[in-house]
C-alpha positions, 0 to 999 in steps of 0.5 A: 803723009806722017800723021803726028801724036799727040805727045809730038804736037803737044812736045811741040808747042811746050817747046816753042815756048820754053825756046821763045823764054830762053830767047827773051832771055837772052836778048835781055842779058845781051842788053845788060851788058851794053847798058852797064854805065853809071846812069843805068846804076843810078836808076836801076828800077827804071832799068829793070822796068825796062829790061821786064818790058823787053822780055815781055814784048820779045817772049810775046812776038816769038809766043806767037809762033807756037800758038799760032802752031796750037791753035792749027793743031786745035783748029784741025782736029775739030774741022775733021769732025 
C-alpha cells in the first residue's frame, strides 16, 4: 500500500477545510438570492444573523470531515508507536 507524507496529509486536511468554507459559502449566496423581498430588506440584521448561523452550521457539518480525517491520521501515528 502507498504510504502517504506528511505534506499529503497535511495538504489534505487544509483542503478539507478550505472546501468545507467555500461550500458555506455557497449555500449561503444560493440563500440570498431566494431571500431578496422587502421583508428581508426591512430586517436585514436579523437576515444577516441568520445568514451567519447558516454558514456556521454548514462549515461545522462539512469541518467534520476533514477532522475526523486528522484525527485518523493523528490516532495512527501514535497507535504504531
Amino acid at each position: 500500500m502507498h504510504k502517504m507524507s506528511k505534506l499529503t496529509k497535511v495538504g489534505l486536511v487544509i483542503g478539507g477545510y478550505v472546501a468545507a468554507c467555500l461550500i458555506a459559502s455557497a449555500v449561503v449566496y444560493v440563500w440570498e438570492l431566494f431571500t431578496q423581498d422587502p421583508i428581508a430588506q426591512a430586517s436585514s440584521g436579523m437576515y444577516a444573523f441568520g445568514d451567519l448561523l447558516l454558514f456556521i452550521g454548514v462549515f461545522g457539518g462539512l469541518a467534520l470531515i476533514p477532522t475526523g480525517l486528522a484525527g485518523y491520521f493523528l490516532f495512527r501515528k501514535f497507535l504504531k508507536r
